[in-house]
C-alpha positions as a printed NumPy array, in Angstrom:
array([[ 28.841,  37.08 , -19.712],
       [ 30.89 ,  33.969, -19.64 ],
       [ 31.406,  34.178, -15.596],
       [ 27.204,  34.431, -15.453],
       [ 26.54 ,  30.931, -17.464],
       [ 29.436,  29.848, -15.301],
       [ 28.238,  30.135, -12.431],
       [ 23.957,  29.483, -13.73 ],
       [ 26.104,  26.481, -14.72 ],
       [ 27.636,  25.783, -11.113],
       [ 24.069,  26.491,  -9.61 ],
       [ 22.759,  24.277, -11.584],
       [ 25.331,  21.113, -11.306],
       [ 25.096,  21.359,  -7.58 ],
       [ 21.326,  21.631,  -7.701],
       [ 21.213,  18.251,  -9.636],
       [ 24.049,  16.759,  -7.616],
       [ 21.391,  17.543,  -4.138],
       [ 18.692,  15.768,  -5.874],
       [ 20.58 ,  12.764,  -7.102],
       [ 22.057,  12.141,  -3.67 ],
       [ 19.001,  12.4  ,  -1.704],
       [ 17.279,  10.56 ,  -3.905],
       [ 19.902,   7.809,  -3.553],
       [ 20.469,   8.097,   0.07 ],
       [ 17.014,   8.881,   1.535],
       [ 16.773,   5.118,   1.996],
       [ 13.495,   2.97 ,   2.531],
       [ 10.573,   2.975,   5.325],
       [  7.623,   0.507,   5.331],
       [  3.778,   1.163,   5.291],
       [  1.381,  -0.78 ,   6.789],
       [ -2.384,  -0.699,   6.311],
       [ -5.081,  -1.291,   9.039],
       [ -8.404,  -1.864,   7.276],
       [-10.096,  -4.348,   9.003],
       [-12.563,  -6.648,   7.666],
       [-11.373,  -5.203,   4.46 ],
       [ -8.913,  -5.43 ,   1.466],
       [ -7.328,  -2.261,   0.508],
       [ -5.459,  -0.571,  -2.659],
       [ -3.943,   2.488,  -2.242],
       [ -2.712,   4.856,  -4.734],
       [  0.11 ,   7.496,  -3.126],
       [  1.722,   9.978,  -5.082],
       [  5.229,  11.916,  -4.606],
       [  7.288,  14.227,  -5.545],
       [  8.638,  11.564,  -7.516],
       [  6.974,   8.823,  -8.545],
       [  3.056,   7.952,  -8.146],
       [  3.169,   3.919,  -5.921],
       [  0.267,   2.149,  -6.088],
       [  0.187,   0.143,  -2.683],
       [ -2.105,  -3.449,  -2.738],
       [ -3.233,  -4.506,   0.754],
       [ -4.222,  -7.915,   1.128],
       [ -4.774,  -9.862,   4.114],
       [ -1.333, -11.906,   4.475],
       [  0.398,  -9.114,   2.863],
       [  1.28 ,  -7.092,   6.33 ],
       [  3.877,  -4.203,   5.326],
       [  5.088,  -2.629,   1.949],
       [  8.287,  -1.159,   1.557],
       [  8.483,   2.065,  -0.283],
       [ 11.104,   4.721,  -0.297],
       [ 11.078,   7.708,   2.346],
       [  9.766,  10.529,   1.67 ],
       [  6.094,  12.132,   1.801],
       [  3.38 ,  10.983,   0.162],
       [ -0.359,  12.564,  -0.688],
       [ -3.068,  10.415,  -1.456],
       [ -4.737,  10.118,  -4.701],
       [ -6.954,   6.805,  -5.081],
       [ -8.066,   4.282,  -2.069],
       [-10.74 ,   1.282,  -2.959],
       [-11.829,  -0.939,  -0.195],
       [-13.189,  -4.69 ,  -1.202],
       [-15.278,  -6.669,   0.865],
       [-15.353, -10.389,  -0.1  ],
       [-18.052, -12.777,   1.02 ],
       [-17.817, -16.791,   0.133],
       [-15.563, -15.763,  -2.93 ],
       [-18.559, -15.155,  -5.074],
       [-19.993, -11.91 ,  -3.971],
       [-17.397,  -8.786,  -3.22 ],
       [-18.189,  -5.432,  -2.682],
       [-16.094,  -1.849,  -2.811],
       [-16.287,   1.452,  -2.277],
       [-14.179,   4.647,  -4.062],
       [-12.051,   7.388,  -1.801],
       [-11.045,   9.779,  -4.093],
       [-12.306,  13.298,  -3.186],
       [-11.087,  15.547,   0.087],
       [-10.652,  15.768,   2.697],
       [ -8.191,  12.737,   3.382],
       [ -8.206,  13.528,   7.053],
       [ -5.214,  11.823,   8.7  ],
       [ -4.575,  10.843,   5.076],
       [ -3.31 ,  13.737,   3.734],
       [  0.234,  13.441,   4.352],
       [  1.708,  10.359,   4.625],
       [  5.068,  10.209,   5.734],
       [  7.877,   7.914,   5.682],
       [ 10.839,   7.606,   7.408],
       [ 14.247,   5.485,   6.785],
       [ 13.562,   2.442,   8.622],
       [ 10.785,   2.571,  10.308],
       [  6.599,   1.515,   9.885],
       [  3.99 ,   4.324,   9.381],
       [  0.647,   2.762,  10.103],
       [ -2.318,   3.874,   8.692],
       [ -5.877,   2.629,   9.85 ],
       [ -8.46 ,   3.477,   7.492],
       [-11.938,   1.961,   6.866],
       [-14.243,   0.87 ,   9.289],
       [-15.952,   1.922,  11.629],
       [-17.456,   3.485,   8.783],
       [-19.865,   6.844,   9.731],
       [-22.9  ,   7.929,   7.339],
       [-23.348,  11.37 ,   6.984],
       [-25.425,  13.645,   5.347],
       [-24.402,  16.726,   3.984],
       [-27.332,  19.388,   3.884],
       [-27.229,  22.5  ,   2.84 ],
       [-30.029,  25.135,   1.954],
       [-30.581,  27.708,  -0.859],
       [-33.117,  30.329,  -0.934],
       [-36.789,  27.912,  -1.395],
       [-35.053,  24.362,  -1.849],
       [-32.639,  21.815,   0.982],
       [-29.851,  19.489,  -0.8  ],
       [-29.06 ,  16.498,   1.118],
       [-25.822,  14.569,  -0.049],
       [-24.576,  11.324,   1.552],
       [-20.749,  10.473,   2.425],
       [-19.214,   7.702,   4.381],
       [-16.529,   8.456,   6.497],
       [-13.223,   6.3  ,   7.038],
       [-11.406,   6.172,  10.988],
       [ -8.606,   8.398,   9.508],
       [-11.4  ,  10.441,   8.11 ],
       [-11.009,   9.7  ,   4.747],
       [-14.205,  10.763,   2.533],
       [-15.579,   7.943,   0.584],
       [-18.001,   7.906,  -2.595],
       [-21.555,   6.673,  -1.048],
       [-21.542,   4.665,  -4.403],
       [-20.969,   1.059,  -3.821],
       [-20.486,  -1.954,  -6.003],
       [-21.114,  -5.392,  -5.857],
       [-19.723,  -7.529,  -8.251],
       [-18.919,  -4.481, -10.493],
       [-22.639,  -3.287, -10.57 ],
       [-23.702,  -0.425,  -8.538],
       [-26.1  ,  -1.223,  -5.926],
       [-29.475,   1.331,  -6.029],
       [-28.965,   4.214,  -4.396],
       [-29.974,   4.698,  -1.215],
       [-33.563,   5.699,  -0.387],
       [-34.704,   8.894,   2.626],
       [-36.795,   9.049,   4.568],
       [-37.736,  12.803,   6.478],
       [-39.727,  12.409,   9.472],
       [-40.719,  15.088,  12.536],
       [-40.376,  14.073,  16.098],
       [-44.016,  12.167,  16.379],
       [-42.772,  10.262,  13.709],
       [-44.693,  11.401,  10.664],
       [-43.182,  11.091,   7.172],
       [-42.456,  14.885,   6.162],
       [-40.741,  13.755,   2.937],
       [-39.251,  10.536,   0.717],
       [-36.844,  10.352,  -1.732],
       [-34.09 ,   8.706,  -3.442],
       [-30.262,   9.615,  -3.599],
       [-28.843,  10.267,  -7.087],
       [-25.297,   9.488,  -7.541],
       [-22.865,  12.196,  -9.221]])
């Protein structure tokens, strides 16, 4: 019995003594974001830690420990004329290019997210009735909420229009958000 929690106990020890040394010498990398026309914060979690990453213009690289990280939270702010701003919420999947992001010791991963920006509806059909959801789509692919805010209110949602090829109006409505 002794020579069992002796060697659980050796297991163990050497199994902590990994972890504390590659944790220690898995060193540092950089991240950069490419969102242009846009302010970004990024929220990247690890096996470790959760590191929220703010993106401004004239802040170019962070640096952030190696390792892999999945993506849990990205908001992109538009400012006009520093009165009026405007954001929009990637939280859901898929993260597309996003959905591992690794670093490595020394070096820059880049990301480019955001614009162009792609609108696209999501239909799909049940027995008598068609749903038709809206998403915007990031250049890494990143799926963002088709809820937008300006200045912390959310802007109406957006209105459809269904029309056949001579151009008549088949149907109208109005998006719901959630």
């Amino acid at each position: 019995m002794k020579k069992r929690v002796g060697r659980i106990g050796l297991i163990v020890g050497l199994v902590v003594f990994t972890v504390v040394v590659f944790v220690i010498f898995r060193g540092d990398g950089y991240i950069k974001i490419e969102a242009p026309g846009f302010e970004a914060d990024l929220t990247l979690k690890s096996i470790w830690s959760s590191k929220t990453i703010c993106i401004t213009p004239d802040n170019q690289t962070i640096k952030i420990r190696a390792g892999t990280y999945k993506p849990e939270r990205l908001v992109l702010r538009l400012t006009k004329d520093n009165d009026q701003w405007w954001s929009i919420l990637c939280r859901r999947k898929p993260w597309g290019e996003l959905r591992k992001v690794k670093v490595s010791k020394g070096d820059t991963t880049v990301l480019r997210i955001g614009s162009p920006l792609v609108i696209r509806a999501d239909v799909q059909k049940n027995i008598s009735t068609v749903s038709i959801g809206l998403s915007l789509v990031g250049r890494a692919g990143e799926n963002y909420s088709a809820q937008v805010l300006t200045n912390g209110e959310n802007l109406p949602a957006p209105k459809l229009k269904i029309v056949d090829e001579m151009g008549k109006v088949l149907a109208t409505g109005t998006f719901e958000y959630g």
